[in-house]
N, C-alpha and C positions, 0 to 999 in steps of 0.2 A: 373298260372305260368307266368311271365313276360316272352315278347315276347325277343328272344335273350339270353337269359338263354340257361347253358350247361343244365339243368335239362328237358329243352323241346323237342328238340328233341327224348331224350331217353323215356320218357313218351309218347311220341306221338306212337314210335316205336313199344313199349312196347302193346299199345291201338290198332294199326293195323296191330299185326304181327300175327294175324289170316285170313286176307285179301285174301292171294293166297289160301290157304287152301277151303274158302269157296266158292273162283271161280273156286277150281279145273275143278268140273266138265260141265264148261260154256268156259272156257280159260284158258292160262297161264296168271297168273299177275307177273309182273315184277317191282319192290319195292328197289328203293335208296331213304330212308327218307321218304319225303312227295313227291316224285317225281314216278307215278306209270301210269304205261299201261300195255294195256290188250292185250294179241297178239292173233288171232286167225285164222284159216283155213279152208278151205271145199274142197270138191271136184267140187263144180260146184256154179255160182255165187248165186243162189236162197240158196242153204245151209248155204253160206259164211253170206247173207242179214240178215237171221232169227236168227243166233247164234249170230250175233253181236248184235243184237235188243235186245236179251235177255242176253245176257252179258250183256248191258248197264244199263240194268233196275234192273239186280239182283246186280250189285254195285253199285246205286244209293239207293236201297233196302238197301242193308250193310251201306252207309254212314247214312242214315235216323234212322236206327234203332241202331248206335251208335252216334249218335248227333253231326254228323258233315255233312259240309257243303260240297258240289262240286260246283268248281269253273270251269261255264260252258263255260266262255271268256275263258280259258287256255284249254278247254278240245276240243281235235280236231280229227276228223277220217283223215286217212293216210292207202290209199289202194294197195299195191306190187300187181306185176301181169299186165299179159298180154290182159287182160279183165277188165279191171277199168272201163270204160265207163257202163258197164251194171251193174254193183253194187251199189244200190241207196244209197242215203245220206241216215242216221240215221237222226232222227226228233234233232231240239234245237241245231244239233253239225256243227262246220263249217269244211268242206272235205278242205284239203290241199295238196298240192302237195310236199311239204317239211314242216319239223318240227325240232326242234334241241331238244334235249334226251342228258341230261348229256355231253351237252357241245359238242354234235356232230349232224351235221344235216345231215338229214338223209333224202332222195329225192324218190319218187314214184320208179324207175327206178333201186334205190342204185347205180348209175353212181357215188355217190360222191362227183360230180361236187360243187354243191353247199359251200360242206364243204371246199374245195381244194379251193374255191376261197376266204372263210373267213380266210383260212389258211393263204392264201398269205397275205391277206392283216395285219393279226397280225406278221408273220413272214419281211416283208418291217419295222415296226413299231419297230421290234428290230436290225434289219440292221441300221436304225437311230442311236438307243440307243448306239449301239457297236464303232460306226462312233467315237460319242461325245466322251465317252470314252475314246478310243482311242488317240482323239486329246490331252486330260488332264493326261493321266497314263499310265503304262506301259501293253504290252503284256496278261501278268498271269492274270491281271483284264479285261481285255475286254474275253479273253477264260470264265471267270467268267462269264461274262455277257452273253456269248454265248452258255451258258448249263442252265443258270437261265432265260433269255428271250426269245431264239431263238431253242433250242433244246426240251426244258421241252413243246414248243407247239406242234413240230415235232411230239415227241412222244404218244403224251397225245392221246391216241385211235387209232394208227395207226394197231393193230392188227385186229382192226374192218374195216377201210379204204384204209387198204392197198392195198388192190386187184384194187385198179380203174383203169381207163385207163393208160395204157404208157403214152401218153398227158398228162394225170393230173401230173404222177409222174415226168415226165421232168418239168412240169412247176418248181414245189418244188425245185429239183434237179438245176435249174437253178438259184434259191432265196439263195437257199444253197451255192451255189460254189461262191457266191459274198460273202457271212457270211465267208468262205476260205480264201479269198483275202485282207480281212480285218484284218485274222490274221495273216498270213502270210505275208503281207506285199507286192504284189505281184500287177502286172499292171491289167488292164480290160481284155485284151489278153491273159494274161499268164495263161498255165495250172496251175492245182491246184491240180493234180491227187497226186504229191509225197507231198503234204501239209496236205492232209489226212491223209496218214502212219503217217509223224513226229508230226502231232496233236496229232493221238490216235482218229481220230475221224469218226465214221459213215457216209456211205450216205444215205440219203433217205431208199433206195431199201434195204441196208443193215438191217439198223434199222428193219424194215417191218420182214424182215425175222429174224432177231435175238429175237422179241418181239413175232411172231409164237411159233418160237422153246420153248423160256420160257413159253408159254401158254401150249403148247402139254406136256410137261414136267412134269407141275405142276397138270394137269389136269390125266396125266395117273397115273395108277390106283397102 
């Protein structure tokens, strides 16, 4: 199958959507495409060392005995908890302290932090964009711009991220209120609070909580 093909992925899917099934009982595996980890738990660090050893080896087992490859530069341990330090590395893999998963990275601690600072910086990158805009067209196109560059990253996993620190979210919340300004039309100084209402448009904090609610929603039963 030529690499880039609609037909590859779905055959791929197709070939390892027995995968979680047969790590049931070693982990959860957790499967978008070809993008897959293994999550698991113990009660006490010696428990946690031996399931992951043997998780590792019974899907290394699964890739071998379906003739495919594991790509061990990509493949990394990432250990939550309050006790990391006593949890040994696994053999071949390199231990991280952050790793990014579907476009979100995700930090030993889940502080966040890490994410909220790649946020920002793609979030300034569309404050640019909206700038230029701006200068050449009218209003209705830079809001355009400001839901296709600057909001679509906002949202993009924040039901996951949303809990971090007040700090982190002020930081956002501070990126944000300038992305206001721009459309509104409005000084460095000047509030932004009733630019909100007449936009139609979320804060931060709002978002978070509106993208909750649709999660519990769709998820109850």
């Amino acid at each position: 199958v030529p690499q880039g093909s609609v037909l590859g992925p779905v055959l791929f899917i197709l070939f390892t959507n027995d995968f979680p099934t047969y790590m049931q009982d070693h982990s959860k595996g957790l499967m978008y495409a070809d993008d897959t980890i293994l999550l698991l738990g113990g009660k006490n660090p010696e428990d946690l060392e031996v399931g992951a050893f043997v998780a590792l080896n019974m899907a290394i087992q699964y890739c071998h005995g379906n003739e495919l490859v594991v790509n061990e530069k990509k493949t990394k341990q990432l250990v939550l908890g309050k006790h990391k330090e006593v949890i040994g590395r696994l053999p071949e893999l390199e231990e991280v302290t952050c790793t990014k998963y579907l476009g979100v990275m995700i930090d030993d601690n889940l502080s966040w932090t890490p994410h909220i600072d790649s946020l920002c910086r793609k979030l300034c990158t569309g404050l640019y964009v909206m700038r230029r805009i701006k200068s050449i067209s009218d209003i209705a196109t830079v809001k355009v711009a400001y839901h296709a560059l600057f909001e679509s990253h906002l949202r993009y996993g924040i039901a996951v991220w949303g809990g971090t620190t007040a700090g982190n979210l002020q930081r956002l919340l501070i990126i944000q209120k300038r992305a206001i300004r721009i459309l509104g039309n409005l000084q460095f100084r000047e509030t932004c609070r009733n630019s909100f209402k007449q936009l139609k448009i979320l804060t931060v904090v709002n978002l978070y909580i509106l993208e909750v609610v649709l999660h519990v929603h769709i998820k109850a039963p």
